[in-house]
C-alpha positions in Angstrom: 40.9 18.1 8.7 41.3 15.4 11.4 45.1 16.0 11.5 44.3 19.5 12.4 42.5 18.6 15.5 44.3 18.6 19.1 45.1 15.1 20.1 42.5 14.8 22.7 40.3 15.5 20.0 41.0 13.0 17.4 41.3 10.4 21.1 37.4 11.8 21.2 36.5 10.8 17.8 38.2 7.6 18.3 36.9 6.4 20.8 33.3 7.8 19.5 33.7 5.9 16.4 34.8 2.9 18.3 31.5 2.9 21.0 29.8 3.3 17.5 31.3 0.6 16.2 30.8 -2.0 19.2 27.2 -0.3 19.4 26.5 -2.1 15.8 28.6 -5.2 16.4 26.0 -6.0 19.2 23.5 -5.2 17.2 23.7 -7.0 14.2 25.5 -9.6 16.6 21.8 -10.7 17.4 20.2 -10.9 13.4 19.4 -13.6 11.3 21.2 -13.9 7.8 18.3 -13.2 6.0 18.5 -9.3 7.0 21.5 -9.3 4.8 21.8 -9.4 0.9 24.7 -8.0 -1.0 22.4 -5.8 -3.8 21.5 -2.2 -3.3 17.8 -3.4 -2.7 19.4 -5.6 -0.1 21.0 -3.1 1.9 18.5 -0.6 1.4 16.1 -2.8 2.8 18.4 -3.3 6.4 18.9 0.7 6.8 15.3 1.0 6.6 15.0 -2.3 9.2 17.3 -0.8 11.0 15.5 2.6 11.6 11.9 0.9 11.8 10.6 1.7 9.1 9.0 -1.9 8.0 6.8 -1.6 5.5 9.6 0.0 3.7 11.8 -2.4 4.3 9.6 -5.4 3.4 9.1 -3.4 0.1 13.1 -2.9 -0.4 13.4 -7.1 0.5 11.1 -7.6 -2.1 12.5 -5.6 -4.8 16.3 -7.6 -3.9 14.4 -11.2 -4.5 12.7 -9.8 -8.0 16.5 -8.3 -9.3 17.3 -12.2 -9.2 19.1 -12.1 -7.0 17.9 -15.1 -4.5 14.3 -17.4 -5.3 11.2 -16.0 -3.6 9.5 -18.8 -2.7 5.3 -17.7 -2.7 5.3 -14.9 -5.2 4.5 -16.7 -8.6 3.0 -14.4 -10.9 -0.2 -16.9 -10.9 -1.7 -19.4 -8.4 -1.0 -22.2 -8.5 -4.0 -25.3 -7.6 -3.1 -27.9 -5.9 -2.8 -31.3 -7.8 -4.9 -34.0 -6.5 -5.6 -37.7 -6.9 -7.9 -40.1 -5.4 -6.8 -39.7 -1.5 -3.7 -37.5 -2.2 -3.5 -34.3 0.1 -3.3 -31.7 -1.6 0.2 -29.9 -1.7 1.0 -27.3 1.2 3.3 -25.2 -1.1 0.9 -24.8 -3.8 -2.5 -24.1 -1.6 0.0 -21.1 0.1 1.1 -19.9 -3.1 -3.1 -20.0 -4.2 -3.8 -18.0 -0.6 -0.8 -15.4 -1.6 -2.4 -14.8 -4.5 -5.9 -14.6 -2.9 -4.5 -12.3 -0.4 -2.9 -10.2 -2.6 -5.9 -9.1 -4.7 -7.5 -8.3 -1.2 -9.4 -11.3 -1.6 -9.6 -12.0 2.3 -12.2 -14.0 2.6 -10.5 -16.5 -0.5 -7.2 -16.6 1.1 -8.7 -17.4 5.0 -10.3 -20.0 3.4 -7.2 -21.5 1.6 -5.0 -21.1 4.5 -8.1 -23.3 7.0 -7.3 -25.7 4.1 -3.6 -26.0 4.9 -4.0 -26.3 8.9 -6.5 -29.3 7.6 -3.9 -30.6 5.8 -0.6 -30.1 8.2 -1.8 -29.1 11.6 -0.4 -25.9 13.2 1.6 -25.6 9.6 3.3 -21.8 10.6 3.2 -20.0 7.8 -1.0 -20.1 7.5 -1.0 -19.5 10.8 0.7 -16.4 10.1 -0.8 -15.7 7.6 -4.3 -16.0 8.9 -3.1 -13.7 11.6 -2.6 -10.9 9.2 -5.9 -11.8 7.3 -7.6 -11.7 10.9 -5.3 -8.1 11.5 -7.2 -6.7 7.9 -10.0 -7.6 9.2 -10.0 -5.6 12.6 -10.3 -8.9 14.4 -7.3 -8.4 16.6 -8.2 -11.2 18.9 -8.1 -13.8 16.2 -4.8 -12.6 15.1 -3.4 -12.8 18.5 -5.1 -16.9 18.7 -3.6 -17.3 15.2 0.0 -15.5 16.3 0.0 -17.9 19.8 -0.1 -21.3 17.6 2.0 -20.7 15.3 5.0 -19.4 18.5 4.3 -22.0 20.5 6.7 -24.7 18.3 10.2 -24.1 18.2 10.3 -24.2 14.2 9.6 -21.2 11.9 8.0 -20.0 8.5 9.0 -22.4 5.0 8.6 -19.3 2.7 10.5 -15.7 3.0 7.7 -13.8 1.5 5.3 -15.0 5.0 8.6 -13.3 6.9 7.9 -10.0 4.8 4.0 -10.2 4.7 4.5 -10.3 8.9 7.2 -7.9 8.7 5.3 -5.5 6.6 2.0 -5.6 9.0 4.2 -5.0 11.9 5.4 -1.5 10.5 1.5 -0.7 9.1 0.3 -1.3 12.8 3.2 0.8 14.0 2.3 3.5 11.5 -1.2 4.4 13.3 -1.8 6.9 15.6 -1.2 5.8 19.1 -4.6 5.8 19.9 -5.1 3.3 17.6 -2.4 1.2 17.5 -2.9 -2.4 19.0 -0.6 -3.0 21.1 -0.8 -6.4 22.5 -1.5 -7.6 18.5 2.0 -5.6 17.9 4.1 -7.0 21.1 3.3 -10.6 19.8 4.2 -9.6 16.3 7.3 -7.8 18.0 7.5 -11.3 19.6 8.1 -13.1 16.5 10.5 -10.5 15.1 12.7 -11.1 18.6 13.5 -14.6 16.9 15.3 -13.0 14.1 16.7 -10.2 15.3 17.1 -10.9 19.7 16.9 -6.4 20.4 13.6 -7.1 19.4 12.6 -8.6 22.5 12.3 -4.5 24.0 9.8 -3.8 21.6 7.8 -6.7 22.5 7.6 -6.0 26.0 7.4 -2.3 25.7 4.2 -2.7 23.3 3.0 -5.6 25.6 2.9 -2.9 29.0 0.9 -0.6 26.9 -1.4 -2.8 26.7 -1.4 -4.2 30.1 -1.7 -0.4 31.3 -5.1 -0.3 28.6 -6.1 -3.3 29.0 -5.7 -4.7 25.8 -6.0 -9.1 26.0 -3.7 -8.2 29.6 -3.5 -11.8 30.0 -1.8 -12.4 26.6 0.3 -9.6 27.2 1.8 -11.2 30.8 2.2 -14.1 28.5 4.1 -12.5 25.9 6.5 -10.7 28.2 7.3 -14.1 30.1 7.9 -16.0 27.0 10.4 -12.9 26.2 12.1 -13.7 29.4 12.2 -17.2 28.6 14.2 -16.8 25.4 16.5 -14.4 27.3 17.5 -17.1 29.8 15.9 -15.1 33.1 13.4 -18.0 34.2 12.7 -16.0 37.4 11.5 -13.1 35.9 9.3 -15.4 33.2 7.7 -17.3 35.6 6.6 -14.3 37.4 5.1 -13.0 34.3 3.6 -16.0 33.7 2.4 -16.1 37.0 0.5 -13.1 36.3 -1.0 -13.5 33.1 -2.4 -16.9 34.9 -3.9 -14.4 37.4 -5.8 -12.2 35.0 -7.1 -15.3 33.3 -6.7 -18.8 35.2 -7.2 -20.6 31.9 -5.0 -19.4 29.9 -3.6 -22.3 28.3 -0.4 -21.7 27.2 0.9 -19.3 29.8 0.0 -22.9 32.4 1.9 -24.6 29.7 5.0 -22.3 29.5 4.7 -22.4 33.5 4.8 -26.2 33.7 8.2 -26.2 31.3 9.8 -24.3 34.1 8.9 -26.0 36.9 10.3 -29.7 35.3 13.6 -27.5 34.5 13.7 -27.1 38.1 12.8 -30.8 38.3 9.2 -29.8 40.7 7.3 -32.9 39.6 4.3 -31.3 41.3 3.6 -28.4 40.4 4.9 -29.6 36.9 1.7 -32.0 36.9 -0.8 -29.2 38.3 -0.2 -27.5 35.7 0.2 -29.4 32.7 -3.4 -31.0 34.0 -5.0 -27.4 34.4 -3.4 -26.3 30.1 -5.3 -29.2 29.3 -8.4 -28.7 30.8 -8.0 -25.2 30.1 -7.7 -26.4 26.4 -9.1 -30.0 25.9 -9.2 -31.1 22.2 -5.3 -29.3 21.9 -3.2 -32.5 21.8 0.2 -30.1 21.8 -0.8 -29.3 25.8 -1.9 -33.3 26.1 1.3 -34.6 24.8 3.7 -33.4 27.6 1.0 -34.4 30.2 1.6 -38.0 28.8 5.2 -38.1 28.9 5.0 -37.4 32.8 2.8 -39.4 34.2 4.4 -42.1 31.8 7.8 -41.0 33.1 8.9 -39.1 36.2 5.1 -39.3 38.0 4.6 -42.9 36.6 0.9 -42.6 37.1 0.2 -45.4 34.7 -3.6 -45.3 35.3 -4.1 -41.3 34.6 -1.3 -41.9 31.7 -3.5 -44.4 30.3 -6.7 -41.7 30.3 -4.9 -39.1 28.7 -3.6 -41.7 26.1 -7.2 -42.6 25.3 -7.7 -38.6 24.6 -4.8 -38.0 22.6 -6.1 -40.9 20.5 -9.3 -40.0 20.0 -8.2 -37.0 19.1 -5.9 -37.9 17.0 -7.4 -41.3 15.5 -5.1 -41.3 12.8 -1.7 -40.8 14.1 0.1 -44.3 14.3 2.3 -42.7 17.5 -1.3 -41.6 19.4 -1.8 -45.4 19.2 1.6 -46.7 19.9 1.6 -44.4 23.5 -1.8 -45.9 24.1 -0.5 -49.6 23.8 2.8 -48.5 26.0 0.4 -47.5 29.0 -1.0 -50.6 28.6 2.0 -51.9 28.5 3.5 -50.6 31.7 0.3 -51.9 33.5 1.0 -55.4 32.4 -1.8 -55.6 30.6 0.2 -57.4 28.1 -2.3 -58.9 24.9 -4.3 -55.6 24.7 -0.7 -53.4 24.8 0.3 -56.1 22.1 -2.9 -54.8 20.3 -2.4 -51.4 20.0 1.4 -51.5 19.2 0.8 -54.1 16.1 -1.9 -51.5 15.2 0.6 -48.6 15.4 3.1 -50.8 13.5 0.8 -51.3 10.8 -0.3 -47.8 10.6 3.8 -46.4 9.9 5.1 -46.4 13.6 8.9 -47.6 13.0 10.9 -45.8 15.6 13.2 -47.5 18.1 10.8 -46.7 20.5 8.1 -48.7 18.5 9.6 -51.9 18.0 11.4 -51.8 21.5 7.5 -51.2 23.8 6.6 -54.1 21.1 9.5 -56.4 21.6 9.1 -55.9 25.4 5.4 -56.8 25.5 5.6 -60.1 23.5 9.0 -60.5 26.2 6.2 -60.7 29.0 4.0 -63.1 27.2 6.7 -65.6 26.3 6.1 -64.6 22.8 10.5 -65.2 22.4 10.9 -65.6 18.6 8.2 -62.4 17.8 10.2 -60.3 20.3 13.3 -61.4 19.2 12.7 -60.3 15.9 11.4 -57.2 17.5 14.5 -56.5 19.7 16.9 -56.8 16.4 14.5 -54.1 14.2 15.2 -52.5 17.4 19.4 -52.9 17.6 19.1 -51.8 13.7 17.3 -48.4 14.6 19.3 -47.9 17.9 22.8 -49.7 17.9 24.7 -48.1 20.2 22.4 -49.1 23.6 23.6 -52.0 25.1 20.6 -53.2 27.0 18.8 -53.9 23.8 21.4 -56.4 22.7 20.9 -58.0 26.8 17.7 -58.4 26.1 17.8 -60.3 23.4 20.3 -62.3 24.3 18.4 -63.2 27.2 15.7 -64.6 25.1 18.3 -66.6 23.0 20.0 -68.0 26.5 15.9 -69.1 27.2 16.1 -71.1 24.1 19.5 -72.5 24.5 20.9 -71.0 21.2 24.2 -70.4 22.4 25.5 -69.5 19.2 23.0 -66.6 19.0 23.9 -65.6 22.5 27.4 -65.3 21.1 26.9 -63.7 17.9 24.3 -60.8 19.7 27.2 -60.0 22.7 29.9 -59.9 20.0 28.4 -57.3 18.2 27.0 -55.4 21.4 30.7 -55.5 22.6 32.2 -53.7 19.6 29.1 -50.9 19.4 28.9 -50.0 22.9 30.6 -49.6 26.1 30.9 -53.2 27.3 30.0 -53.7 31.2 30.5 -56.8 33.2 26.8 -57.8 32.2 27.1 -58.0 28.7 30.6 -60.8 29.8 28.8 -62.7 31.8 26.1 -63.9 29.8 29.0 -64.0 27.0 30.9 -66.6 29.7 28.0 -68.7 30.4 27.6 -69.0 26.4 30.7 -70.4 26.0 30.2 -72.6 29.2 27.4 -74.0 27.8 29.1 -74.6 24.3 32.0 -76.1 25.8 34.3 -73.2 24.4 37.2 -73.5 26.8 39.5 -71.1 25.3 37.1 -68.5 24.7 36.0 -69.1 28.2 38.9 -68.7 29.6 39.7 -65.5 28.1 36.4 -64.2 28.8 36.6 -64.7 32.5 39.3 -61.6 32.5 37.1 -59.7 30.7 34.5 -60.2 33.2 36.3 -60.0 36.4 37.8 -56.5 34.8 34.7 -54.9 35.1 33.3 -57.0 38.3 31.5 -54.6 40.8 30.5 -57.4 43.6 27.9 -59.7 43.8 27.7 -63.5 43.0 29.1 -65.0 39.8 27.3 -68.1 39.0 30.4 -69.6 36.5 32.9 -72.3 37.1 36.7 -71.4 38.0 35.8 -68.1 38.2 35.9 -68.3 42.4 39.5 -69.1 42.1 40.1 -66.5 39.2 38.9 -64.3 41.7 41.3 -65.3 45.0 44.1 -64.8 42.1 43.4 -61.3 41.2 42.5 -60.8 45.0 38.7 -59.7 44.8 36.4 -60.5 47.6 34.5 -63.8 47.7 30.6 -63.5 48.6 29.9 -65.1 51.5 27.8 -68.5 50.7 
């Protein structure tokens, strides 16, 4: 039939089929793997994706996981109770499988209650934040569901189960099912919102739904937030912060558009503002340690406002009393205001309590450094070289402490190593020359001394022979 049409005909259809073709390349391009499943269910499940029809989709992805096809984590035919002994937790798996169950027989108040029991468990843990968004969305308490949806998509990680993806995907498309005079449609741009990270042509639902809502007042200030944190994930950080901007306006504490607003600002390296308004998220939201986290890490860092850092330490702690690292950031404040036995204190305490990171054993090491405390923090400095081997200041460091003591030896053994795991600079040689000075080591002196001078940069060079070494190779003397 084709080869009966004219030729600019059959260039028509080409070129038709081709736009068609790059159409669904660019498409697809932007979803994740798991709308894909080589079964009929499978496939029937994308085409009904693809045309929005959600619920039946989630239905159709159901019906692929119960051929066999592929484990569906959370749909046991019977719950599950969590095993418990003396102190254990209970397990996170099993107490969602119990809420699925709970949930499924309409049992929302059961399943509400299970999922509170998970966030107990594992804060901000994302699939019962999900989860209790939907429970909140049954319930008509759209609000809620918003809080719940907000948590759960302000960490970069996603859902452990597939069946929370289709119990969210499914809600979306009953929502979108309503009349659109009763539709909610900020609660539907922030589920649109978590759709976009699976599938990016998502995003123009999300803000479509969230100007609805703007335009009828629906949670306006939610909606500005929603739309910027599209933006954001788009890569347009103009147009975010403007959103963000407004959704600020319609609600000053709104705590995680001042949040989102303070990530921009240190992208664009504005200390500043960056600090007004990580202060204002927390005060907006004062027992949320996720907004008093980043505040910490400033004013230890770029503002190095030791004495603030110190009082939002104390909060994270005491919000946290637990958590071995809300003690170890306590002890570095103290730490970096030379309060030395009390910084001591806290990092043993966050030692004891599991806190064996680099960082740990390094603010540790450093502290008993300052007190003189050489053979604790030289144990400390090598738990430190074992965790982070490749930095070659740690290996200085401790070095340094052996030079204090006079074991040469050490000093030797510590800059060998150093020299083979990272890049060696004229430092690292020239407490390696003075250790062989000091140990009498003429030949390994002497070829040492190259070393050094290879990587000299100026300054004095407090070693024998090397002066003369350095008329040789022709580098300029300091003037004495």
């Amino acid at each position: 039939m084709i080869a009966e049409l004219g030729w600019r005909s059959r260039l028509a259809i080409a070129l038709a089929v081709l736009t068609l073709g790059l159409l669904v390349r660019h498409y697809v391009a932007g979803m994740d793997e798991r709308f894909f499943h080589a079964s009929p269910e499978g496939t029937e499940g994308l085409l009904r994706y693809t045309v929005g029809d959600y619920v039946g989709a989630a239905r159709a992805y159901r019906a692929h996981y119960a051929t066999g096809y592929e484990p569906l984590l959370g749909l046991q035919p019977a719950p599950t109770p969590a095993k418990r002994s003396g102190a254990k937790p209970p397990d996170v798996q099993a107490l969602l499988t119990e809420g699925e169950a709970a949930f499924t027989r309409n049992d929302l108040d059961a399943a509400g209650k299970i999922y509170e029991r998970v966030l107990a468990v594992e804060t901000d843990q994302y699939d019962a934040l999900l989860l209790i968004s939907v429970v909140e969305t049954r319930r008509g308490k759209y609000g809620e569901a918003i809080q719940a949806l907000n948590r759960a998509l302000r960490h970069p990680r996603t859902e452990t189960r597939i069946s929370t993806f289709l119990t969210v995907l499914e809600t979306t498309g009953e929502l979108a099912w309503r009349p659109a005079g009763k539709q909610p449609f900020c609660l539907l741009a922030h589920y649109h919102r978590y759709l976009r990270i699976f599938d990016h042509a998502q995003a123009a639902n999300a803000i479509r739904y969230a100007q609805k809502a703007i335009a009828a007042n629906d949670h306006p200030d939610d909606c500005w937030f929603t739309i910027g944190m599209v933006y954001r994930r788009q890569d347009k950080p103009h147009a975010s912060l403007t959103a963000l901007r407004h959704a600020i306006e319609v609600n000053p504490h709104h705590a995680g558009a001042l949040h989102a607003t303070a990530n921009i600002y240190e992208e664009r390296g504005d200390v500043l503002n960056e600090r007004l308004m990580r202060a204002r998220a927390l005060a907006a939201a004062p027992n949320e340690v996720f907004y008093a986290e980043p505040l910490l890490d400033l004013l230890l860092g770029r503002a190095g406002d030791y004495y603030e850092a110190l009082t939002v330490a104390k909060t994270i702690r005491a919000l946290n009393t637990d958590d071995a690292s809300a003690t170890q950031r306590l002890g570095e404040a103290h730490m970096l205001l030379g309060d030395y036995a009390v910084a001591e204190r806290y990092l043993r305490e966050a030692h004891a309590a599991g806190a064996d990171t680099f960082r740990a054993h390094y603010s540790l090491a450093w502290t008993l450094l300052q007190q003189r405390k050489y053979d604790e923090s030289a144990k400390e400095y090598e738990a430190t070289i074992a965790l982070a081997p490749y930095d070659s200041s740690y290996y200085l460091h401790l070095a340094g402490i052996y030079q204090k003591q006079r074991r040469y030896r050490e000093v030797v053994a510590v800059l060998t190593r150093a020299i083979r795991m990272t890049h060696a600079d004229a430092n690292l040689y020239l407490l390696l020359c003075s250790a062989y000075q000091e140990l009498g080591a003429t030949r390994e002196y002497e070829a040492c001394v190259p070393q050094l001078l290879a990587r000299y940069t100026g300054g004095i060079i407090g070693l024998p022979s090397v002066p003369e070494a350095m008329r040789t190779r022709g580098l300029p003397l300091a003037i004495r």
